[in-house]
C-alpha positions as CSV (number, residue, x, y, z in Angstrom):
1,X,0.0,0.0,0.0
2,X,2.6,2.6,1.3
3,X,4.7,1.5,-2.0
4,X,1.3,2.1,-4.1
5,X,0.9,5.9,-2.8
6,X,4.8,6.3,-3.3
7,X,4.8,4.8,-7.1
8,X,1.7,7.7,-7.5
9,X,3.4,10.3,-6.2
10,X,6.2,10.1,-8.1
11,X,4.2,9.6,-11.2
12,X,2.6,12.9,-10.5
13,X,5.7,14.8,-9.6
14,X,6.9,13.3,-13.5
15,X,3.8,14.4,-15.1
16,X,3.9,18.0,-13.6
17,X,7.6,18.2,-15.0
18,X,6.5,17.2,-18.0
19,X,4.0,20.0,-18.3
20,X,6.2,22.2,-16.8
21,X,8.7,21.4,-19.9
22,X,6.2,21.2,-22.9
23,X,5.2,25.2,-21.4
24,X,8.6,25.4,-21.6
25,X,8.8,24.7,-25.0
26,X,5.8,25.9,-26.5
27,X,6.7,29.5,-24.6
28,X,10.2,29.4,-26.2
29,X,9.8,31.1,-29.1
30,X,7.9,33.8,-27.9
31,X,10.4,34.1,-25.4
32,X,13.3,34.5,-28.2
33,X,10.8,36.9,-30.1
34,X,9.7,38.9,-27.2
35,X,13.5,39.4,-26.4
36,X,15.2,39.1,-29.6
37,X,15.9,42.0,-31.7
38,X,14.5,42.7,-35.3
39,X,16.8,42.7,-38.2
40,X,15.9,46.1,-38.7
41,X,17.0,47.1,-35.2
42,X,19.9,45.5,-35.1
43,X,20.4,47.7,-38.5
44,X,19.4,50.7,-36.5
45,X,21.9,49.9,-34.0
46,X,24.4,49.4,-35.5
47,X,23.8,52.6,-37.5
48,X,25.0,50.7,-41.1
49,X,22.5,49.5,-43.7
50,X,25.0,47.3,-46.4
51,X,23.8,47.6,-50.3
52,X,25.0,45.5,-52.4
53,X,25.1,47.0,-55.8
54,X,27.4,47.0,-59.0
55,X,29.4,49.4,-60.7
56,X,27.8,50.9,-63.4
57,X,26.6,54.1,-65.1
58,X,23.2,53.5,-63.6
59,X,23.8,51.7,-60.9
60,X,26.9,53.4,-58.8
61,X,30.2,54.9,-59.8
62,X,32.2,57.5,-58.5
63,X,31.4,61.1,-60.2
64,X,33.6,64.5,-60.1
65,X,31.8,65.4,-56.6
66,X,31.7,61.6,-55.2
67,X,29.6,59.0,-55.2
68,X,26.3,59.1,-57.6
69,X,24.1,56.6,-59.5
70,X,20.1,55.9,-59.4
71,X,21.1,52.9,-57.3
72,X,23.3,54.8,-55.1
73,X,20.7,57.3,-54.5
74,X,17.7,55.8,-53.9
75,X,19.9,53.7,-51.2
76,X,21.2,56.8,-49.6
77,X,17.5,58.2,-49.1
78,X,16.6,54.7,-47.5
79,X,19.8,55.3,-45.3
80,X,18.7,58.6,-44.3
81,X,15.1,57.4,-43.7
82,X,16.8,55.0,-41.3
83,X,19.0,57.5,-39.9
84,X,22.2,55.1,-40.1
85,X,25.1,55.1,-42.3
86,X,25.4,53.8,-46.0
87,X,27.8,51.1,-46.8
88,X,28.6,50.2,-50.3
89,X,29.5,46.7,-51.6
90,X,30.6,45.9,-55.2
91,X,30.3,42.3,-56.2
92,X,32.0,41.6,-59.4
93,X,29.6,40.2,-61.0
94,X,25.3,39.6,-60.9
95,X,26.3,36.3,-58.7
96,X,27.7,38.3,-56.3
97,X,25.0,40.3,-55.4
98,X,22.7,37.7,-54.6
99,X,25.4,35.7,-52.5
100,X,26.4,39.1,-50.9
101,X,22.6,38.9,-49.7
102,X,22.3,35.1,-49.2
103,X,26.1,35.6,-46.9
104,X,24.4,37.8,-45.0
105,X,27.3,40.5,-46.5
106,X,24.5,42.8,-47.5
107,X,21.1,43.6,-46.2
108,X,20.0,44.9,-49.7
109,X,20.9,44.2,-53.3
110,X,20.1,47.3,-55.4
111,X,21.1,47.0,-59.0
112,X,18.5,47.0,-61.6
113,X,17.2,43.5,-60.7
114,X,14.6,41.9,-61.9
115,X,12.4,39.9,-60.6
116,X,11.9,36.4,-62.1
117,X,10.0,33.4,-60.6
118,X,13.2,31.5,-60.0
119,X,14.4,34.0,-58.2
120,X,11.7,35.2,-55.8
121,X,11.3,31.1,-54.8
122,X,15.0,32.2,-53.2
123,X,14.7,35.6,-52.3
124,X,12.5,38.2,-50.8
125,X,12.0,41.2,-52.8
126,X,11.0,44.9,-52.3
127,X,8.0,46.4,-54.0
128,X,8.4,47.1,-57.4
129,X,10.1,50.6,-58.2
130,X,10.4,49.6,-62.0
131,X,10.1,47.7,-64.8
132,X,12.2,46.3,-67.6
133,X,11.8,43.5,-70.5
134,X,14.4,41.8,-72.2
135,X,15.3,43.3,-75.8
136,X,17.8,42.3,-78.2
137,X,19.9,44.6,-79.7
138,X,21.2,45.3,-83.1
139,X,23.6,46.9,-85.5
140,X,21.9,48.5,-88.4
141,X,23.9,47.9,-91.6
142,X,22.8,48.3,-95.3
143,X,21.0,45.2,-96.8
144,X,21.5,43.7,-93.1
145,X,17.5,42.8,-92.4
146,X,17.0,43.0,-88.4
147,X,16.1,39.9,-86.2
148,X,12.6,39.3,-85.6
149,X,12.2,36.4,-83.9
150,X,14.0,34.0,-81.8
151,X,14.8,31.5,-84.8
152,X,16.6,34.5,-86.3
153,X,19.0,34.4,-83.5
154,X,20.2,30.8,-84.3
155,X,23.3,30.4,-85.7
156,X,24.6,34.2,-84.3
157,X,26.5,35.4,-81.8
158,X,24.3,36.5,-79.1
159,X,25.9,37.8,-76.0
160,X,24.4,38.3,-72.6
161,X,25.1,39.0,-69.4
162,X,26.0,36.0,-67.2
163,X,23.4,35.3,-64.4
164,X,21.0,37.5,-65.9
165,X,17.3,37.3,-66.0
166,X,18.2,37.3,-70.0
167,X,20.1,34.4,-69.1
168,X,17.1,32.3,-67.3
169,X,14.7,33.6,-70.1
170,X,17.0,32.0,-72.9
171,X,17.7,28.7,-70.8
172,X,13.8,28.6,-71.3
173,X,13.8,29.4,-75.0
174,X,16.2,26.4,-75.6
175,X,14.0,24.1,-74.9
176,X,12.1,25.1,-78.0
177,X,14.8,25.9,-79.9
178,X,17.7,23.5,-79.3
179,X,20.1,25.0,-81.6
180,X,19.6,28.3,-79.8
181,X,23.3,29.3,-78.8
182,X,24.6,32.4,-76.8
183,X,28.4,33.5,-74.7
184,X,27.4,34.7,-71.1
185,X,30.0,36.4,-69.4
186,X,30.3,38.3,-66.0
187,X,33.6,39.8,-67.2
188,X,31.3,42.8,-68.7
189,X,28.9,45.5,-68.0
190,X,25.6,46.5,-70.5
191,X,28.0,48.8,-71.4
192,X,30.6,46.9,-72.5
193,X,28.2,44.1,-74.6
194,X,26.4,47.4,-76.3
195,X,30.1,48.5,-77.4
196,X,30.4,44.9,-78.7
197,X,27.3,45.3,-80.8
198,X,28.4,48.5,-81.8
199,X,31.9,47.8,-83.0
200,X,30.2,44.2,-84.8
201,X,32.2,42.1,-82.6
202,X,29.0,40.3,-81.7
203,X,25.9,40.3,-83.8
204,X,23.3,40.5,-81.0
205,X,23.2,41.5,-77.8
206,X,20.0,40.7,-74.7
207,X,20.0,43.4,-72.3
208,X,17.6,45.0,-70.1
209,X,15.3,47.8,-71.8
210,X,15.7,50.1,-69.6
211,X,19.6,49.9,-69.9
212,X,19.6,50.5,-73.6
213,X,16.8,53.2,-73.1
214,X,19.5,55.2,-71.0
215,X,22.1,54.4,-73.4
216,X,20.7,53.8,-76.6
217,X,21.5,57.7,-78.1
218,X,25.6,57.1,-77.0
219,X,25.3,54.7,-79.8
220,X,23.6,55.7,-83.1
221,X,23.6,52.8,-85.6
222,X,22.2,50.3,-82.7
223,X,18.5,49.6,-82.6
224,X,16.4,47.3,-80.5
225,X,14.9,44.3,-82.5
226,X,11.7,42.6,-80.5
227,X,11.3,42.1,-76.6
228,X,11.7,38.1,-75.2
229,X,9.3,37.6,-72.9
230,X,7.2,40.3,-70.4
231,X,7.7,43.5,-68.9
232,X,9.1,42.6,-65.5
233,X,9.1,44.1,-62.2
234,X,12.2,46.1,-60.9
235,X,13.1,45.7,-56.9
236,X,15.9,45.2,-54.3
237,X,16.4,41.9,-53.3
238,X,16.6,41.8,-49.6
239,X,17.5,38.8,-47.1
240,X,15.5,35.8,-46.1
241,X,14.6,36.4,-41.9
242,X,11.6,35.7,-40.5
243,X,10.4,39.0,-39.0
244,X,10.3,40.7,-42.1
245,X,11.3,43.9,-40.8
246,X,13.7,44.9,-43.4
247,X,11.3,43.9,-46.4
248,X,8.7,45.8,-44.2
249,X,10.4,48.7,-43.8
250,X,11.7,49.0,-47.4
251,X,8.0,48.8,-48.8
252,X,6.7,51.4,-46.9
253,X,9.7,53.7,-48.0
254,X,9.4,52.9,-51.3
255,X,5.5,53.7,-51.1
256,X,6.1,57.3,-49.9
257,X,5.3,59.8,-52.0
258,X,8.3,61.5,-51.3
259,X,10.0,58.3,-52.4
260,X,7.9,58.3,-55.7
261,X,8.7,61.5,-56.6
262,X,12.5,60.8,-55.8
263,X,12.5,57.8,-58.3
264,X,11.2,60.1,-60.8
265,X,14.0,62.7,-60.5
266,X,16.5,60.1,-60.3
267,X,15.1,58.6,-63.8
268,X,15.3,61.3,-65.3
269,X,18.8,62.1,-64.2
270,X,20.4,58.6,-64.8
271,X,18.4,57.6,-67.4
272,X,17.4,60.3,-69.9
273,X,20.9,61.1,-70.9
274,X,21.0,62.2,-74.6
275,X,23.7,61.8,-76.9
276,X,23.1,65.3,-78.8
277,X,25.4,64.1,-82.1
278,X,24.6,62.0,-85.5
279,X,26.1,58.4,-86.3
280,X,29.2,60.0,-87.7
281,X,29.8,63.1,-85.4
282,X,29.7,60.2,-82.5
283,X,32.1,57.4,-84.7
284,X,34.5,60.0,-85.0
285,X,34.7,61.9,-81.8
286,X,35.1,58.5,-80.1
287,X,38.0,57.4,-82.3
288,X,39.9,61.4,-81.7
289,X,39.2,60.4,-78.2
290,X,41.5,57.3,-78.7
291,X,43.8,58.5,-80.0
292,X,44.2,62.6,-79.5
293,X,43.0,63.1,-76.5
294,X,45.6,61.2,-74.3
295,X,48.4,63.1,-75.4
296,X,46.4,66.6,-74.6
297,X,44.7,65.7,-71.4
298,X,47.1,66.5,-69.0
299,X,47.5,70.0,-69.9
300,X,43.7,70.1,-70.0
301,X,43.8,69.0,-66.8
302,X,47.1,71.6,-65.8
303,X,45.0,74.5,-67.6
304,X,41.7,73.6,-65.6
305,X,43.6,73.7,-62.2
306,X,45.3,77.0,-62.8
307,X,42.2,78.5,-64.5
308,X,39.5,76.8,-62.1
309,X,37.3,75.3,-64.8
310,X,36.1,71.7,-65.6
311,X,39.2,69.8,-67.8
312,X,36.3,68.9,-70.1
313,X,34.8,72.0,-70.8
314,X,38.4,73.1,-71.7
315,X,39.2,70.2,-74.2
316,X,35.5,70.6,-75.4
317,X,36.0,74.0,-76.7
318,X,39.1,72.5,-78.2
319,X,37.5,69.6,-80.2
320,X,34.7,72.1,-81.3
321,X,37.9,74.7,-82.4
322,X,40.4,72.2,-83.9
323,X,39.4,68.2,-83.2
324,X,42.4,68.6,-81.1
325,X,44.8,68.7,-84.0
326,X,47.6,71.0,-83.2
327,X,48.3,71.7,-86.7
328,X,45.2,72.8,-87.5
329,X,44.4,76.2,-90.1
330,X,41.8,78.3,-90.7
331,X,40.9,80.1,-93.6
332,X,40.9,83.3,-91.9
333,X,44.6,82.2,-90.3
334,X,43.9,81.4,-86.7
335,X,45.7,78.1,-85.5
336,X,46.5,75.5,-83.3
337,X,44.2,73.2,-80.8
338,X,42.4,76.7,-79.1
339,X,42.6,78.1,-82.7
340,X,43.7,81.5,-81.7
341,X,43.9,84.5,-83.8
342,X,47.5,86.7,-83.6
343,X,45.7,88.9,-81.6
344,X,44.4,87.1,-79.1
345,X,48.0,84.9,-79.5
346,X,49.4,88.0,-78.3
347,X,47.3,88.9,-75.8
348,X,47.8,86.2,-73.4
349,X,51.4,85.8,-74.4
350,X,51.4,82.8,-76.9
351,X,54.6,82.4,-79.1
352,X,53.6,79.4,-81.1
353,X,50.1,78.9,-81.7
354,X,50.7,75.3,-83.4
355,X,52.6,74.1,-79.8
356,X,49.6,72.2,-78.2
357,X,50.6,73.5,-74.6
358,X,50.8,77.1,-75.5
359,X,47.4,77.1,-77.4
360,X,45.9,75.0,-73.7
361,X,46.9,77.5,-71.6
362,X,46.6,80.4,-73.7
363,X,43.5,79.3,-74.3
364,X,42.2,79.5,-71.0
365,X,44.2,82.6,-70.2
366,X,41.8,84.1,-73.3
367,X,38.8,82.4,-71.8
368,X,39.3,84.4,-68.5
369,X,40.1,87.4,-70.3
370,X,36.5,87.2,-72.5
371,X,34.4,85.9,-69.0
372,X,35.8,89.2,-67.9
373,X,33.7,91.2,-70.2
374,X,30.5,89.6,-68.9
375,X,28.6,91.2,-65.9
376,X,29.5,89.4,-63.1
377,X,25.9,89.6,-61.8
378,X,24.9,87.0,-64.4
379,X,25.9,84.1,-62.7
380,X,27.4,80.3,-64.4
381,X,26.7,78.5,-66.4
382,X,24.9,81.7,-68.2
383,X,28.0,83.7,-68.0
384,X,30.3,81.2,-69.7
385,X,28.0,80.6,-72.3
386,X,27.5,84.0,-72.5
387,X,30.9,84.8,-73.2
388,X,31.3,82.2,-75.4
389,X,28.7,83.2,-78.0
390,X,30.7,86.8,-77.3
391,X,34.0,85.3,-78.5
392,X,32.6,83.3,-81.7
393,X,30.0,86.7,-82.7
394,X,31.3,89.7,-80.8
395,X,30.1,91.2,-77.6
396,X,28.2,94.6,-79.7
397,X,26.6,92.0,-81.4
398,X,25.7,89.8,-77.9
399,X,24.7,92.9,-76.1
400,X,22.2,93.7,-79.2
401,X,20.5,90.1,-79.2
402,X,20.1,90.8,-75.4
403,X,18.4,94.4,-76.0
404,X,16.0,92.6,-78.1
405,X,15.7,89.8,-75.9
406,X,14.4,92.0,-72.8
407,X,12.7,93.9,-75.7
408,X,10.5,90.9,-75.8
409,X,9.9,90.9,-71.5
410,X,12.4,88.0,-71.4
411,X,15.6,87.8,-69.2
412,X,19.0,89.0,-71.0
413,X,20.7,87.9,-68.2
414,X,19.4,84.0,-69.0
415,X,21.1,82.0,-72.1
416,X,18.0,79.9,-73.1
417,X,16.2,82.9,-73.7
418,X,19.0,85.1,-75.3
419,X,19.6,82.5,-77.4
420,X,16.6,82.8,-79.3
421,X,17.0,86.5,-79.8
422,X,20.4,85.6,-81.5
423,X,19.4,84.5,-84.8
424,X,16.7,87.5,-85.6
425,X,20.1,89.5,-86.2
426,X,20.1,88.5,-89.5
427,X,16.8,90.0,-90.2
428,X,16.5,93.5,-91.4
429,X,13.5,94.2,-89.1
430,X,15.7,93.6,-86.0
431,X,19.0,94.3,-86.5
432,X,18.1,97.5,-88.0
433,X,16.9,99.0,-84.4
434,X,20.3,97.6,-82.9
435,X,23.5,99.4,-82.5
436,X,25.5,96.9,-84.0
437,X,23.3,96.2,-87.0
438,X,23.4,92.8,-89.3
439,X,24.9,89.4,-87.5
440,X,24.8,85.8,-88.4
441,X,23.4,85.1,-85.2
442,X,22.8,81.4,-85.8
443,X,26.6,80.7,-85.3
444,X,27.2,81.8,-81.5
445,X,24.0,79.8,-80.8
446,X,25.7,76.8,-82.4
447,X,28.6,77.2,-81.5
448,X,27.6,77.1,-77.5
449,X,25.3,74.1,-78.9
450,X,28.2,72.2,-80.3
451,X,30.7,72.6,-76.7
452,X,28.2,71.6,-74.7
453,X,27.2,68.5,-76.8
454,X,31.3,67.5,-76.6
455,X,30.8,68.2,-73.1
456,X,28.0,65.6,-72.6
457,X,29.7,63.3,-74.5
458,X,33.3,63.3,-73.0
459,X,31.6,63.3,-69.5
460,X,29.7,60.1,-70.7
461,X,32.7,58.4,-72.6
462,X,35.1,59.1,-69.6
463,X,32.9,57.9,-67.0
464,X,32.5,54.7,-69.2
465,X,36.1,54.5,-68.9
466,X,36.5,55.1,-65.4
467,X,34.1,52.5,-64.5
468,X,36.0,50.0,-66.8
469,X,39.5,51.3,-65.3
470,X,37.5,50.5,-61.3
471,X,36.4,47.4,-61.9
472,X,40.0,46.6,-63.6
473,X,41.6,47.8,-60.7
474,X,39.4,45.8,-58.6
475,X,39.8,42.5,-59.9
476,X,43.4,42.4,-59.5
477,X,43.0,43.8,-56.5
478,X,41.0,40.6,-55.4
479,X,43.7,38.3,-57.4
480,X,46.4,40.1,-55.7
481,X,45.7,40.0,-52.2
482,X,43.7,36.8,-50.8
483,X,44.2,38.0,-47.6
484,X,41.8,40.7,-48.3
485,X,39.2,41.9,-45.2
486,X,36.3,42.1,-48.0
487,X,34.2,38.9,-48.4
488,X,35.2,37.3,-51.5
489,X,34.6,39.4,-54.5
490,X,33.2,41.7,-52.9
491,X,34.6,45.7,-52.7
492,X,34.3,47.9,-49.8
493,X,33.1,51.7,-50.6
494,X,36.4,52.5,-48.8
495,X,38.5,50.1,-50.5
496,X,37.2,51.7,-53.8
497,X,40.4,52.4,-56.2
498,X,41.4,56.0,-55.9
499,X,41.7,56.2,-60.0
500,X,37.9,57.3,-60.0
């Protein structure tokens, strides 16, 4: 009996532990949850949010004032709406970005991506911010006809982007299409496979839309064939945690209306760049920029620092004067790269106008001299483009456009509207009421036209090539040194080469 009550007293005491356990258990996680930290706190804390992004014109690259890019930008307002610090990470490739995420190296990848259903059954995504579609890309050549279909790509050299959504999309296709062939590489940018296309080292090329939307006027005698597949979605890909506080977060940042109408200023700033010249104007200036501009651009660069302008607008004034030739003559006798008359020559003290580095920095000696003439109350750009239509037309002649321009109750202190006063000097109805009479007034405006296009398109072309030079620099960086802090492949924002 008394070995009875014992043997049910110590079944008891086992059952209460065993309830006392299973609450245990069952209050565990919301124990760990109700103590544990979110993702986005730790974040917070921490006071970094990591993007993973890539190096590219659209993307992120290192501009005259520091960092810049749509990518770059939108992330930097998501910092700020954070209130932490933004860390940069530059896989070398697509792969990287989504193992910088998987790794935990990066809380975000923000570079253009799109979604696909492959890729969402492995990652969480942000709301959509974009869309894109897949288009293939072309060189339009005389009796060439252009692709229309995928059976037209067969048997051509197709290049993509390794690890691209272009890349799923034709993995699909082949299925259909066997014979269906294409080179993926992640040694390149967009930029670099358009250039391909360009230059007919490939025949096709499968990039995003709204890459060659951005790009597609840099390079006139390209043309975009037919779309493969749908429009897709545009978002950050984001870690995998089971709070969702980062994903959470991001959305309702993205769904801001400040945020909305961010995305559309930073669209039209990364991606309604316009190449301004024709087929020809562009082949050319890019071949002179091969192989003329090298030798000159260290006094350009000399000149600028003495004189305080922009390198490029200095060698842009050149190209429009002489196509950086220092041999070259005008009609009218002025010579050299800054094609200077005797006069001015002797103005600013230049001996030999055909001696590149005397024309450079006699050049910009003039270009201070003529800036001089303008009121300093009109402020820049208007007053260098002001004194540029001066030098080309005269400043009697300027100062008469800009009588009839306030004439008209429009600003003569403002270029865009002095500019359209400029060409009524060649009709009699004007110029006879001006001081200065009869001009050909359509050359200044032109002539201001023509530097600023060479401007846009040396700011483009070296950026390209500073991007190219980065991720060069990069690479060997990651050969050269295994014992690097960075995860593999992978560049810190600090550890960015100084060449940018």
């Amino acid at each position: 009996m008394l070995f009875s009550l014992k043997k049910r007293t110590l079944k008891k005491r086992i059952d209460v532990l065993h309830l006392l356990t299973l609450i245990v258990i069952l209050s565990l996680p919301a124990l760990v949850s109700y103590n544990a930290k979110s993702q986005l706190q730790v974040i917070q804390d921490k006071g970094v949010l990591r993007v993973a992004t890539r190096n590219t014109p659209n993307s992120y690259f290192i501009d005259t004032d520091g960092p810049a890019g749509f990518e770059y930008e939108l992330a930097q307002a998501y910092a700020n709406y954070l209130d932490v610090t933004l860390g940069i990470i530059v896989p070398n490739d697509i792969k990287g970005l989504f193992e910088a995420v998987e790794n935990r190296d990066a809380h975000i990848a923000a570079a253009g991506i799109t979604v696909s259903d492959i890729r969402e059954s492995k990652y969480d995504f942000s709301r959509p911010y974009s869309e894109s579609a897949s288009t293939v890309i072309y060189r339009v050549r005389q009796g060439v006809p252009a692709p229309v279909s995928v059976e037209d790509l067969i048997g051509k050299k197709v290049l993509i982007l390794a690890n691209s959504i272009q890349a799923e999309q034709l993995s699909r296709l082949k299925e259909s299409f066997p014979e269906l062939a294409w080179e993926a590489t992640d040694e390149l940018t967009n930029t670099d496979i358009l250039d391909k296309v360009f230059n007919e080292e490939v025949d096709y090329a499968i990039v995003d839309s709204t890459v060659y939307e951005s790009q597609s006027s840099f390079y006139p005698g390209l043309s975009d064939a037919f779309v493969i597949g749908r429009t897709r979605p545009i978002a950050w890909v984001l870690t995998h945690n089971q709070d969702g506080s980062i994903k959470k977060s991001v959305d309702k940042f993205l769904g801001l209306e400040s945020t909305k109408v961010l995305i559309t200023e930073l669209k039209a700033k990364y991606f309604s760049k316009e190449n301004p010249l024709n087929f020809f104007d562009t082949v050319t200036f890019k071949s002179d920029l091969e192989t003329r501009l090298p030798a000159l651009e260290p006094y350009f660069k000399e000149a600028a620092i003495r004189y305080d302008f922009d390198w490029k607008f200095l060698a842009a004034i050149a190209y429009q004067e002489s196509h950086w030739r220092a041999d070259a003559v005008s009609p009218t006798g002025v010579k050299g790269i800054m094609m200077l008359t005797q006069a001015a020559a002797k103005e600013v003290g230049v001996e030999d106008r055909t001696d590149p580095v005397e024309s450079i920095f006699g050049g910009a000696q003039y270009l201070i001299n003529v800036k001089a003439k303008i009121p300093e109350r009109i402020k820049d750009p208007d007053h260098t483009w002001f004194a540029l239509a001066g030098y080309n037309i005269g400043f009697g002649h300027l100062e008469d456009a800009r009588i009839l321009t306030q004439r008209a109750d429009k600003d003569p202190d403002k270029w865009e509207d002095v500019k359209e006063f400029l060409p009524l000097l060649s009709k009699q109805r004007y110029y006879q009421t001006v001081k200065y009479g009869y001009a050909r007034g359509q050359e200044p405006v032109q002539y201001v036209e023509n530097i600023q296009k060479y401007m846009d398109l040396l700011e483009w072309e070296k950026q390209i090539q500073e991007i190219r030079e980065a991720r060069e620099e990069a690479m060997r960086a990651i050969q050269d040194a295994e014992n690097q802090s960075a995860p593999n492949g992978i560049i810190l924002l600090d550890n960015m080469p100084d060449t940018l």
